[in-house]
MARFI-302425 format. One record per residue (C-alpha): x, y, z; residue in one letter; residue number from 0. Coordinates in nm, 2 decimals. Example, Ala and Ser with C-alpha at 12.3 -4.5 7.8 and 13.67 -1.06 7.14 Angstrom:
# residues 2
+--------+--------+--------+---+-----+
|     c1 |     c2 |     c3 | r |   k |
+--------+--------+--------+---+-----+
|   1.23 |  -0.45 |   0.78 | A |   0 |
|   1.37 |  -0.11 |   0.71 | S |   1 |
+--------+--------+--------+---+-----+
//
This chain:
# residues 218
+--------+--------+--------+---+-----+
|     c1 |     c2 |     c3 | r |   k |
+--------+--------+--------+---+-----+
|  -2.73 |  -0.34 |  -1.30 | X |   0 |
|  -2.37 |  -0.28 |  -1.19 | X |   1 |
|  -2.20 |  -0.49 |  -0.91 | X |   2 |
|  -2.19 |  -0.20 |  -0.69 | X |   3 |
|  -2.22 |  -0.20 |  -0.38 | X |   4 |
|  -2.13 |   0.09 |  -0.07 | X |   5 |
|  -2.10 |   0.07 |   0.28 | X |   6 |
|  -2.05 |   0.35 |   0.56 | X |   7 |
|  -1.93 |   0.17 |   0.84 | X |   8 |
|  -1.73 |   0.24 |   1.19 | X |   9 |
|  -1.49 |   0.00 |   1.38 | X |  10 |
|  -1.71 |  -0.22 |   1.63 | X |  11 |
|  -2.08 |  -0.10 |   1.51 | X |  12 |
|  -2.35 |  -0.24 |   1.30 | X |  13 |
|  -2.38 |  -0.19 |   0.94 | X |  14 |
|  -2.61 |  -0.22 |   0.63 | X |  15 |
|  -2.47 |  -0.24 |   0.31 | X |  16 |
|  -2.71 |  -0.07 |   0.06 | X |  17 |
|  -2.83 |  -0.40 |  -0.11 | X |  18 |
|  -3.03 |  -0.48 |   0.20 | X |  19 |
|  -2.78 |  -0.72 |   0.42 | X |  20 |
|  -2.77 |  -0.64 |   0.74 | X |  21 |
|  -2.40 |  -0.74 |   0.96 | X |  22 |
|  -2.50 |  -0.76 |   1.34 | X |  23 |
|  -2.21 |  -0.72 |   1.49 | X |  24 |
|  -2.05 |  -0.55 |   1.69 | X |  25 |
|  -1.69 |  -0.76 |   1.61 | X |  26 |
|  -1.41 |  -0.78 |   1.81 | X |  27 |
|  -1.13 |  -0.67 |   1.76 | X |  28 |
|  -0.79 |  -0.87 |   1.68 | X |  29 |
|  -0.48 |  -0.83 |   1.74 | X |  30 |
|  -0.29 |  -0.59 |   1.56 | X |  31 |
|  -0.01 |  -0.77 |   1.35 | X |  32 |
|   0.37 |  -0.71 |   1.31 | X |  33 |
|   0.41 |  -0.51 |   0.98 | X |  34 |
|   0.63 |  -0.80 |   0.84 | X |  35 |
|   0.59 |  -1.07 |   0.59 | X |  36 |
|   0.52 |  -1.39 |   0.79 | X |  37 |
|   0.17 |  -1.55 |   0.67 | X |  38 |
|   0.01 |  -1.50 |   1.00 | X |  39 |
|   0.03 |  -1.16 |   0.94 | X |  40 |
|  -0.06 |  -1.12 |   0.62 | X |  41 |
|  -0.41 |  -1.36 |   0.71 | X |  42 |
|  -0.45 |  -1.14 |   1.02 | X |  43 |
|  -0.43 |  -0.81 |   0.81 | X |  44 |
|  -0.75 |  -0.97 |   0.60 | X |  45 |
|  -0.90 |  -1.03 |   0.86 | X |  46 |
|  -0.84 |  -0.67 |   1.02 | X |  47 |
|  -0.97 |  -0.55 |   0.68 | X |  48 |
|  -1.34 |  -0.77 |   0.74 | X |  49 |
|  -1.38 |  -0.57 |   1.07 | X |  50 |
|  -1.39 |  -0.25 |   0.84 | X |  51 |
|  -1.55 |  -0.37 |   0.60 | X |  52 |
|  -1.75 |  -0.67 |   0.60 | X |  53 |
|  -1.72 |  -0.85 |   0.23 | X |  54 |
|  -1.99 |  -0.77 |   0.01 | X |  55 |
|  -2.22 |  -1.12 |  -0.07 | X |  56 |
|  -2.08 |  -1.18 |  -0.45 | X |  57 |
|  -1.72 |  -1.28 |  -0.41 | X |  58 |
|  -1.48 |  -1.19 |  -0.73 | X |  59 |
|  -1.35 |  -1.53 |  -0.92 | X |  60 |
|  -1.05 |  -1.48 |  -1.16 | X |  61 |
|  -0.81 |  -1.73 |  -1.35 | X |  62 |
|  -0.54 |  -1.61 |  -1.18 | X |  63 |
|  -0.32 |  -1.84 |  -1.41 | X |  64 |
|  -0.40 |  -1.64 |  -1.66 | X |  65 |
|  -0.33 |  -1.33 |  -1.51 | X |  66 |
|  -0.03 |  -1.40 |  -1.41 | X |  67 |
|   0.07 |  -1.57 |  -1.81 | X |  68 |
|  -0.07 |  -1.22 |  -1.93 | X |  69 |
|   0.17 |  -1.01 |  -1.60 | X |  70 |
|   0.47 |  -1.30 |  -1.69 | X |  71 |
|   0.48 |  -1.27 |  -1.31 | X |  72 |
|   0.34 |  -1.48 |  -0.99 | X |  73 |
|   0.10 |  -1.18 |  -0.78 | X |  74 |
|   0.13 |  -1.19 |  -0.41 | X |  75 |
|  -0.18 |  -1.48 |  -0.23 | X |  76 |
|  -0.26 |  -1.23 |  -0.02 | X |  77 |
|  -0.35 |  -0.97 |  -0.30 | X |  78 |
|  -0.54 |  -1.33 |  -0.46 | X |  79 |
|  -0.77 |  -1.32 |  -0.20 | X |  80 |
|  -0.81 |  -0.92 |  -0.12 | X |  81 |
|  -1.01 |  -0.93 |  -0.49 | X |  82 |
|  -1.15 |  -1.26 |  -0.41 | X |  83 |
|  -1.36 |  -1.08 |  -0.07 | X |  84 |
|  -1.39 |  -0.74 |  -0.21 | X |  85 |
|  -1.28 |  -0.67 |  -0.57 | X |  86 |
|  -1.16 |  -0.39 |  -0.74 | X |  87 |
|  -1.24 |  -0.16 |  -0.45 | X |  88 |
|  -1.23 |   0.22 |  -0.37 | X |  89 |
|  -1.17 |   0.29 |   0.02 | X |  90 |
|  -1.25 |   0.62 |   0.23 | X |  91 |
|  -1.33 |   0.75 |  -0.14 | X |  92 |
|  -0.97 |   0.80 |  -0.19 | X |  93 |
|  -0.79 |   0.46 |  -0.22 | X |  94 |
|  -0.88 |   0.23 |  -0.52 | X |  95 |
|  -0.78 |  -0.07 |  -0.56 | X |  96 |
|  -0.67 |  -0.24 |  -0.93 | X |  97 |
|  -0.83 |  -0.56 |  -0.98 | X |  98 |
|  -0.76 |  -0.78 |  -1.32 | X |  99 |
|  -1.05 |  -0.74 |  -1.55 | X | 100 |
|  -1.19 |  -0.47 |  -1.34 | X | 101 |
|  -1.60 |  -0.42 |  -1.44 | X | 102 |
|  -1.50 |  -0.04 |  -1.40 | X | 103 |
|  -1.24 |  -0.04 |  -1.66 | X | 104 |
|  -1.04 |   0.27 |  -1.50 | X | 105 |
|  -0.88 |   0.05 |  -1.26 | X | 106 |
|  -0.82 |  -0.28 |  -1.44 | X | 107 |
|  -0.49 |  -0.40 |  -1.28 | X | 108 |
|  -0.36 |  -0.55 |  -1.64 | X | 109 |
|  -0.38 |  -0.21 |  -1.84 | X | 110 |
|  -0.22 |   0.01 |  -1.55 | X | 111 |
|   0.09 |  -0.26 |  -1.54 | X | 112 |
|   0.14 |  -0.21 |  -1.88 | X | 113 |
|   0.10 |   0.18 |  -1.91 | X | 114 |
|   0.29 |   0.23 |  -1.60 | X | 115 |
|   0.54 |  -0.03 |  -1.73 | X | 116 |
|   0.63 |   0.19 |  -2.01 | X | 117 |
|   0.61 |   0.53 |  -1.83 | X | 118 |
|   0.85 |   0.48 |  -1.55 | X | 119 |
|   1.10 |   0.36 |  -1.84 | X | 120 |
|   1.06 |   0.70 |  -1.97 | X | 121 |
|   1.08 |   0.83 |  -1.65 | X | 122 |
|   1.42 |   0.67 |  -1.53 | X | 123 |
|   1.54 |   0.85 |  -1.87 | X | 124 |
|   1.50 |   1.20 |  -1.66 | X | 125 |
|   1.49 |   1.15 |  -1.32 | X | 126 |
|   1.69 |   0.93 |  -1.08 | X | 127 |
|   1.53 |   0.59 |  -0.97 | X | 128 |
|   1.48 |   0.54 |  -0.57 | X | 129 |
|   1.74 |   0.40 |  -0.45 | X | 130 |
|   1.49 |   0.05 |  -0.36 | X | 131 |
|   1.50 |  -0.02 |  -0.77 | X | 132 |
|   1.92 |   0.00 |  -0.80 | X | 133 |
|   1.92 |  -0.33 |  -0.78 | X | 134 |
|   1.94 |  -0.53 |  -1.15 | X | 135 |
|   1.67 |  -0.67 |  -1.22 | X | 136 |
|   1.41 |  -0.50 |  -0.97 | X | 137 |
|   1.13 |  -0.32 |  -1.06 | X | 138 |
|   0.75 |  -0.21 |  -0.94 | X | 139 |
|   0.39 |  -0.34 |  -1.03 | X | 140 |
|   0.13 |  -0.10 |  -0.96 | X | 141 |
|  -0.19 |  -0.24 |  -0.73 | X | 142 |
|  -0.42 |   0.10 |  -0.63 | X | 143 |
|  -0.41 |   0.44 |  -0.67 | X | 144 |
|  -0.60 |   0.76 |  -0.58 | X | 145 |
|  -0.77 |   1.02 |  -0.64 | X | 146 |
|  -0.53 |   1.28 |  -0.66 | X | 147 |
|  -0.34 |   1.01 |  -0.89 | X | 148 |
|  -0.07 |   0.87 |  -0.58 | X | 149 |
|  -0.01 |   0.52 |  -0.71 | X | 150 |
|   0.12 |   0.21 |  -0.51 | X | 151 |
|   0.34 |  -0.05 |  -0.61 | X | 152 |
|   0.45 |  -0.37 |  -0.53 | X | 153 |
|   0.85 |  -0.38 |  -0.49 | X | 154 |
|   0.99 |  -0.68 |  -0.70 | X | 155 |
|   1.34 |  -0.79 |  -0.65 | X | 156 |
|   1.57 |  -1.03 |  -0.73 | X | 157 |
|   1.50 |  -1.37 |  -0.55 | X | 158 |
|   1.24 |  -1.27 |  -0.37 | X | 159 |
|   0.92 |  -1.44 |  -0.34 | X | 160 |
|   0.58 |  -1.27 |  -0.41 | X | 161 |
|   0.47 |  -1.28 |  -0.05 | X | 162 |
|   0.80 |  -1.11 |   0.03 | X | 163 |
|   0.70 |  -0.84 |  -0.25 | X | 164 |
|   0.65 |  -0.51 |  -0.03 | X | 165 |
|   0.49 |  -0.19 |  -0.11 | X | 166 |
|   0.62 |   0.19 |  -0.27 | X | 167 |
|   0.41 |   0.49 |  -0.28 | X | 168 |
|   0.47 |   0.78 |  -0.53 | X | 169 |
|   0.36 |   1.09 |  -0.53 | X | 170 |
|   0.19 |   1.27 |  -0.82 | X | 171 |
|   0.38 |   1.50 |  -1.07 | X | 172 |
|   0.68 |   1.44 |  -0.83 | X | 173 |
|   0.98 |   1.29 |  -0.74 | X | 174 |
|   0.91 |   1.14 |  -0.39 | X | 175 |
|   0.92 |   0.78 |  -0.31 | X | 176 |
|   0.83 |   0.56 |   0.01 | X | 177 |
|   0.90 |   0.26 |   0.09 | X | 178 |
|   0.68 |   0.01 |   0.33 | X | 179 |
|   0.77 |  -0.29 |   0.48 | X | 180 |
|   0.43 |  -0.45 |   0.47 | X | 181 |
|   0.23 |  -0.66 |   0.22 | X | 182 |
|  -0.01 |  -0.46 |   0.01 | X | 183 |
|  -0.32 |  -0.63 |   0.27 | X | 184 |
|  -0.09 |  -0.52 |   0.58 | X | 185 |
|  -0.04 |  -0.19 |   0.42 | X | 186 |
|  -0.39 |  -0.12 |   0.37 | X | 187 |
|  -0.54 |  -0.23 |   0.68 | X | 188 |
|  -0.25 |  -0.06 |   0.84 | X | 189 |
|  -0.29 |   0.31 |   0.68 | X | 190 |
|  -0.65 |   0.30 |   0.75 | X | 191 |
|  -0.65 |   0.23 |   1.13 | X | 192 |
|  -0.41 |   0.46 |   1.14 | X | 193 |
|  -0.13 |   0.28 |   1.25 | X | 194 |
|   0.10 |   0.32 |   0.93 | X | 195 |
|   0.13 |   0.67 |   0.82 | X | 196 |
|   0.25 |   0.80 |   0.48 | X | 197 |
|   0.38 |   1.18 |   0.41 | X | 198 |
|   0.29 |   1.12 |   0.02 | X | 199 |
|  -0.11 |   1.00 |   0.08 | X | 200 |
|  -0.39 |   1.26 |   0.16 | X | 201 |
|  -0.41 |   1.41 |   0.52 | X | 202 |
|  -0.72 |   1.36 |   0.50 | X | 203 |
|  -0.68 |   1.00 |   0.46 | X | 204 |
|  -0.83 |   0.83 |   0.64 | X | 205 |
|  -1.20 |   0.88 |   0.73 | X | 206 |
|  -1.27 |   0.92 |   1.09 | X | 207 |
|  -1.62 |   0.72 |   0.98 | X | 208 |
|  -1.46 |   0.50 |   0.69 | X | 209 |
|  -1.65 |   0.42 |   0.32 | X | 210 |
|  -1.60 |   0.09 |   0.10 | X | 211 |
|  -1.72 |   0.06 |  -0.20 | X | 212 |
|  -1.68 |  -0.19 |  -0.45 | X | 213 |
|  -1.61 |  -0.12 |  -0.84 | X | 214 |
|  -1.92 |  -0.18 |  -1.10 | X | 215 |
|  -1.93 |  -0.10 |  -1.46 | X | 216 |
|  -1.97 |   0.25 |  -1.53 | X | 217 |
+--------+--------+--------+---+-----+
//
């Protein structure tokens, strides 16, 4: 039995998930946050995402200490506690995102930081780095991707601390890079209300009736 679970869902109506639970709602809406780095912000963009998508029953528990021993890298407490609610996850059936240990081990957040680690070093051999990662010493950690293969990154410089870490989108089999001045929670609650908008992701991105879905084994 896989920890699977999928919701269809609009803003302000009642759902069911498809193990039975049943969210009467509707809930209100809050107010839209500043696409900054302050903590209210980042807590407000959770809860932005719960109105979506309200968190399936089974919350995620990792040892994030050892995550981060295995990354050699503090992650970002707002990413901690996106996997905490929902996991390894797969939004509008476009957007996944990577989760350490993921049960579906496609997106397992530990094995995409190290392939991507070593790809983009071959990369920077034959193509010029955006100019966000001139800097010594920055570089990018990759935290969901998509179906057509887009990937998302954290941006990690120099002195700055992980809740400070903002997000890069690159397109596939391309050059093009964007850069976001939102957490990765802010980002995504952000790009699918519509209210961030990103000339690398699908136009059809995203759903006018949105999808969640959490990541089982496969």
């Amino acid at each position: 039995m896989t920890d699977e679970i999928r919701y269809e869902y609009k803003t302000m109506q009642t759902v069911r998930g498809t193990d039975g639970t049943r969210y009467d709602g509707p809930v209100p809406l809050l107010p839209r946050p500043r696409l900054d780095g302050n903590p209210a912000a980042v807590t407000d963009a959770l809860a932005r995402l719960l109105e979506i998508a309200p968190a399936p029953s089974r919350p995620r528990h990792k040892d994030w200490g050892e995550v981060e021993r295995t990354l050699a890298v503090e992650l970002p407490d707002d990413y901690k506690e996106l996997i905490g609610v929902y996991g390894g996850s797969n939004w509008d059936d476009y957007l996944y995102v990577l989760e350490p240990d993921c049960p579906n081990k496609h997106y397992d957040l530990l094995t995409w930081a190290r392939h991507h680690f070593e790809d983009l070093e071959d990369l920077w051999t034959v193509e010029k780095k955006p100019a966000e990662l001139e800097t010594e010493g920055s570089s990018v950690i990759p935290w969901a991707t998509t179906d057509n293969g887009e990937c998302l990154y954290w941006l990690v410089l120099p002195g700055l601390e992980p809740s400070e870490w903002t997000v890069m989108v690159n397109e596939v089999r391309g050059p093009r890079w964007e850069h976001h001045s939102a957490s990765c929670t802010q980002f995504l609650a952000s790009v699918l209300t519509g209210e961030l908008q990103s000339n690398i992701l699908s136009s059809l991105f995203p759903l006018a009736a949105h999808e969640f879905r959490r990541l089982g084994a496969v």
